[in-house]
C-alpha positions as CSV (number, residue, x, y, z in Angstrom):
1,X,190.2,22.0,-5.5
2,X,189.1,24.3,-8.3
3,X,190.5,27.8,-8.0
4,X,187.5,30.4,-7.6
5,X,188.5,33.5,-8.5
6,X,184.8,34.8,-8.0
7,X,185.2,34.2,-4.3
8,X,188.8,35.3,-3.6
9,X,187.8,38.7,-5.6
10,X,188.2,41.9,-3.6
11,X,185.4,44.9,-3.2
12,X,184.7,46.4,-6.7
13,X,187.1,49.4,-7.9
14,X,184.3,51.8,-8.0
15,X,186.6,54.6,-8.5
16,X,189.1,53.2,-11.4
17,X,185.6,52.5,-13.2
18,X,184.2,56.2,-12.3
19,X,187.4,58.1,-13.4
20,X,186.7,57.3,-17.1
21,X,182.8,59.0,-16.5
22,X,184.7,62.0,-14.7
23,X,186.2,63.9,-17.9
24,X,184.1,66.4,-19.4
25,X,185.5,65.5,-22.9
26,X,184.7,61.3,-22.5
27,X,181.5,62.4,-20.8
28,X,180.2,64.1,-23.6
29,X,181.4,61.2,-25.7
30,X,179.5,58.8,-23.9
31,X,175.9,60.9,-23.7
32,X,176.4,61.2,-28.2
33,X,176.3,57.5,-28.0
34,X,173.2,57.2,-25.6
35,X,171.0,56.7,-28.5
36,X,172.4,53.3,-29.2
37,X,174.0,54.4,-32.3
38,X,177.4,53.3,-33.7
39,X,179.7,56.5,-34.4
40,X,182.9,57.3,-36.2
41,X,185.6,58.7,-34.3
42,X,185.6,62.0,-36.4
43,X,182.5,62.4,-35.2
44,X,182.6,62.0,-31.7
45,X,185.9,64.0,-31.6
46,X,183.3,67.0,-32.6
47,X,180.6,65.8,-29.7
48,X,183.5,66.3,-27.5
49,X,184.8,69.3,-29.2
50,X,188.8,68.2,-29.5
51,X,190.9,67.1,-32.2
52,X,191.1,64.0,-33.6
53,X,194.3,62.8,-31.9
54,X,192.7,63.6,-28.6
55,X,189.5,61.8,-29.2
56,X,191.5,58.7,-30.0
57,X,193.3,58.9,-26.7
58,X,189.3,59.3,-24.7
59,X,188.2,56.4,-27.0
60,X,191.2,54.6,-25.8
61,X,190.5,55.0,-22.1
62,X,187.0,54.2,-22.8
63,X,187.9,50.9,-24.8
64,X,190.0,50.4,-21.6
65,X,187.2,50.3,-19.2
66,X,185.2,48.6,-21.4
67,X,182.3,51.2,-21.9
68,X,182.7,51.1,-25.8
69,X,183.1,48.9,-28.6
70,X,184.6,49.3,-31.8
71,X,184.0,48.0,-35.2
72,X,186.2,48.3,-37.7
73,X,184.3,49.3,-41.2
74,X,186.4,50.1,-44.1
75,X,188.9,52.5,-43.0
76,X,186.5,53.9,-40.2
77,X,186.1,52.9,-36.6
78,X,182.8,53.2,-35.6
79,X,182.2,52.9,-32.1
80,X,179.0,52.7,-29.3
81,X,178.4,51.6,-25.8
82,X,179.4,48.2,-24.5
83,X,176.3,47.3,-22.5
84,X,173.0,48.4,-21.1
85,X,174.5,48.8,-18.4
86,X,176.6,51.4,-19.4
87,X,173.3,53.3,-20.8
88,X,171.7,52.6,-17.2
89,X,175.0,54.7,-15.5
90,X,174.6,57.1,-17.8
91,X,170.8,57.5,-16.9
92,X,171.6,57.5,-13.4
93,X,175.0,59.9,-13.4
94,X,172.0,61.9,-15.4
95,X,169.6,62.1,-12.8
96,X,172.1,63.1,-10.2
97,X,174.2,65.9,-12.2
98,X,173.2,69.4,-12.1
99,X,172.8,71.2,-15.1
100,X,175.3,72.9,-16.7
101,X,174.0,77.0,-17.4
102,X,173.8,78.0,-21.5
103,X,176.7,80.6,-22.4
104,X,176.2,80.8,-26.1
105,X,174.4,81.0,-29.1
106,X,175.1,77.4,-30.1
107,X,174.3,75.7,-26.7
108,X,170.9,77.8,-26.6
109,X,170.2,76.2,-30.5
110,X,171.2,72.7,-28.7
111,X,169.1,73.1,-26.7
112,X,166.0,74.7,-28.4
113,X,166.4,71.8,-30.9
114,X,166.5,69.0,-27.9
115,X,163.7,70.5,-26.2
116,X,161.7,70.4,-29.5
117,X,161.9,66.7,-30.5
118,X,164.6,64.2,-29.7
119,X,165.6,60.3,-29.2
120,X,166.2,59.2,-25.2
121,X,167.8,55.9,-25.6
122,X,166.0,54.9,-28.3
123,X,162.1,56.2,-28.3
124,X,160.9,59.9,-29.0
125,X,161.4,62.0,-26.4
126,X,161.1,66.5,-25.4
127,X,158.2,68.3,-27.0
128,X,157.0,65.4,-29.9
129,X,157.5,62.7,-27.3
130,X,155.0,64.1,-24.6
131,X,152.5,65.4,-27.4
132,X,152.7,61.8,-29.1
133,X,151.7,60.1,-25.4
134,X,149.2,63.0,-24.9
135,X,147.7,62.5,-27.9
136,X,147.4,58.2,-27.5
137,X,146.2,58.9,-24.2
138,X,143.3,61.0,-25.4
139,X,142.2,59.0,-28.2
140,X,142.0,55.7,-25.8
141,X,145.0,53.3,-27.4
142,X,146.6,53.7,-24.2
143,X,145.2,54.1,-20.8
144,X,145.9,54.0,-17.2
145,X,146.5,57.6,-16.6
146,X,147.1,60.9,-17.4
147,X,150.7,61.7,-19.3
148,X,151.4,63.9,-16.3
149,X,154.0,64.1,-13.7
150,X,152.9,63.7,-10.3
151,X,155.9,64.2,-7.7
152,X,153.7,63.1,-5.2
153,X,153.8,59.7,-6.9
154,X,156.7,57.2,-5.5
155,X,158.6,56.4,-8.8
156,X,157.7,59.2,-10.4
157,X,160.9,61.0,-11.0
158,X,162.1,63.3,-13.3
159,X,164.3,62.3,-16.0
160,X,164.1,58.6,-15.1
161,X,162.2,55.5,-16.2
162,X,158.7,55.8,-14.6
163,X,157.7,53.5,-12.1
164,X,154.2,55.2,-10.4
165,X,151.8,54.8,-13.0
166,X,150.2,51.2,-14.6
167,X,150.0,52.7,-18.4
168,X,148.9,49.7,-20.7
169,X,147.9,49.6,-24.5
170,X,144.3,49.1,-25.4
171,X,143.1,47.1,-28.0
172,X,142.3,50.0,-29.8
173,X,145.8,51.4,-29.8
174,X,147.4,47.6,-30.8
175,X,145.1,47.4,-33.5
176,X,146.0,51.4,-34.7
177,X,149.9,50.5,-34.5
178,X,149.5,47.3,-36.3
179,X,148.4,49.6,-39.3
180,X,151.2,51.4,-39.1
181,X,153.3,49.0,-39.4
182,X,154.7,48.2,-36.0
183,X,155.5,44.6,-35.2
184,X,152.9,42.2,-33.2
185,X,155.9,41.3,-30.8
186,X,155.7,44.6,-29.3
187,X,152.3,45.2,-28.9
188,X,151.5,42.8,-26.0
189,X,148.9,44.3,-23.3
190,X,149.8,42.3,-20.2
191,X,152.6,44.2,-19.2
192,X,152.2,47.7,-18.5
193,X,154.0,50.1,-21.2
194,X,157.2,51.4,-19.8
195,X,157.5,54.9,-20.0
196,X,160.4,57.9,-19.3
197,X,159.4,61.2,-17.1
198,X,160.7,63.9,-19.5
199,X,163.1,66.1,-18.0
200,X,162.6,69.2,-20.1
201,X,158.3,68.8,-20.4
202,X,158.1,67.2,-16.7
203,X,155.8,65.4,-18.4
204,X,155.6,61.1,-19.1
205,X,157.0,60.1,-22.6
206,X,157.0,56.2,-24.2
207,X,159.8,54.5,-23.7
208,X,160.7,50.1,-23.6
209,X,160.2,48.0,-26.8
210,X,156.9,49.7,-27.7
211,X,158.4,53.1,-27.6
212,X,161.5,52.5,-29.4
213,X,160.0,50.5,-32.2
214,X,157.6,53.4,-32.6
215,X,160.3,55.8,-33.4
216,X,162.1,53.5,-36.1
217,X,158.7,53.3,-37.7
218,X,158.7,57.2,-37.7
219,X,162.2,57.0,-39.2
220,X,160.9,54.4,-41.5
221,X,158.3,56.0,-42.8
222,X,159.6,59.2,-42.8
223,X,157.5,60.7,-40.3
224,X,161.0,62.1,-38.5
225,X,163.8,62.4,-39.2
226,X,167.3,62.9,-37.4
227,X,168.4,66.2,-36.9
228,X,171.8,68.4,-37.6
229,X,172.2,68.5,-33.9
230,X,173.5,65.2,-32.4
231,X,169.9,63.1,-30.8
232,X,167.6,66.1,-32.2
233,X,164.6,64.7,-34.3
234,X,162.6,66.9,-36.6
235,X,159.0,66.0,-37.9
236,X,158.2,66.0,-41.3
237,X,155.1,67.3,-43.0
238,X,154.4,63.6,-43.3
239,X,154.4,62.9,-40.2
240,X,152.4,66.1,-39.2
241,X,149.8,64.5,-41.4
242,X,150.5,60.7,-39.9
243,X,150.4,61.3,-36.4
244,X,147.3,63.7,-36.7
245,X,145.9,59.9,-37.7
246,X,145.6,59.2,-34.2
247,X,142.0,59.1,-33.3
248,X,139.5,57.3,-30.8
249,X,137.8,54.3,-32.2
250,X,134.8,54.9,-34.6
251,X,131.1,54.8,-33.0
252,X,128.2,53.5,-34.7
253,X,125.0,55.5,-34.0
């Protein structure tokens, strides 16, 4: 009889996986790659504020556990998360984690700059990403509700993927997007449009395939672009100008 290994498998080792998540330093590693970007090691040994040789010895572990890869480019290793499923621990450790207090000059510019405008795994998130929603919302190329965070609302949780409100693109808004350039593949209004409760506006942000092909338009087009701090965005004067394009549909009188 063919050996199963499947079914003579013990309990999963939740804690061997957890103890790689449980140092500050690799913690702060994984959140830098969040935004499904590839990083060098140099860089994420400044995410994590050690040396070099101590980065390569977190990397190791995380390798280890299989929460990274790494691709070898040239003389750099360049490394991002394994899975998904990784990014969905990561949103969930998140959600549970209390938040650390600001002690200095650079965290409070952080944080200013993450508040402003920023990527969450991929789409525009903070003070752009709720304005950007509020603003589709108003001009009718989404609808279904308000942009709003209603606790009162089962699924409707702060800094986690939305589940309360039915949000879904209007041909209006397809038709608006397709002029700027976003692909037809994403602008399907069956579904409803997923979407992210904000955690520093409490407020509901874009987020799934729509969301994130919306911000590499922005990059694109140069609209935004990234930061100096690590997941900060910055609008351009371009994009001031581009998003302000956002407008209901014309009337005839």
């Amino acid at each position: 009889m063919a050996d199963d290994s499947r079914a003579q498998a013990g309990d999963p080792d939740i804690a061997h996986l957890a103890s790689a998540f449980a140092d500050p330093r690799r913690a702060r590693v994984l959140m830098a790659l969040a935004d499904g970007r590839a990083l060098p090691a140099g860089r994420l040994a400044e995410e994590a504020g050690v040396a070099a040789s101590t980065a390569s010895n977190h990397l190791a572990i995380l390798l280890d556990h299989r929460l990274v890869t790494v691709e070898h480019q040239g003389r750099h290793r360049y490394y991002r998360l394994a899975s998904n499923e990784v990014e969905g621990v990561l949103e969930a450790l998140a959600r549970l984690a209390p938040r650390t207090p600001i002690t200095s000059l650079r965290q409070h510019t952080r944080a200013r700059a993450l508040r402003a405008a920023r990527t969450c795994y991929g789409h525009l998130a903070g003070q752009l990403g709720v304005r950007l929603f509020q603003a589709m919302l108003r001009a009718g190329w989404i609808t279904g509700g308000d942009g709003y965070h209603h606790p009162e609302i089962a699924g409707d949780r702060l800094s986690a993927p939305g589940k309360g409100t039915q949000y879904h693109l209007t041909d209006h808004g397809a038709a608006a997007l397709t002029q700027w350039g976003l692909p037809p593949g994403v602008l399907g209004q069956r579904r409803p449009l997923r979407y992210c409760v904000d955690w520093t506006e409490q407020a509901h942000h874009l987020a799934g395939p729509l969301g994130t092909a919306l911000t590499e338009r922005s990059f694109e087009l140069g609209w935004t672009t990234r930061g100096t701090i690590h997941r900060s965005v910055e609008l351009t004067p371009t994009g001031e100008t581009g998003f302000a394009t956002i407008a209901p549909p014309s009337t005839t009188p």
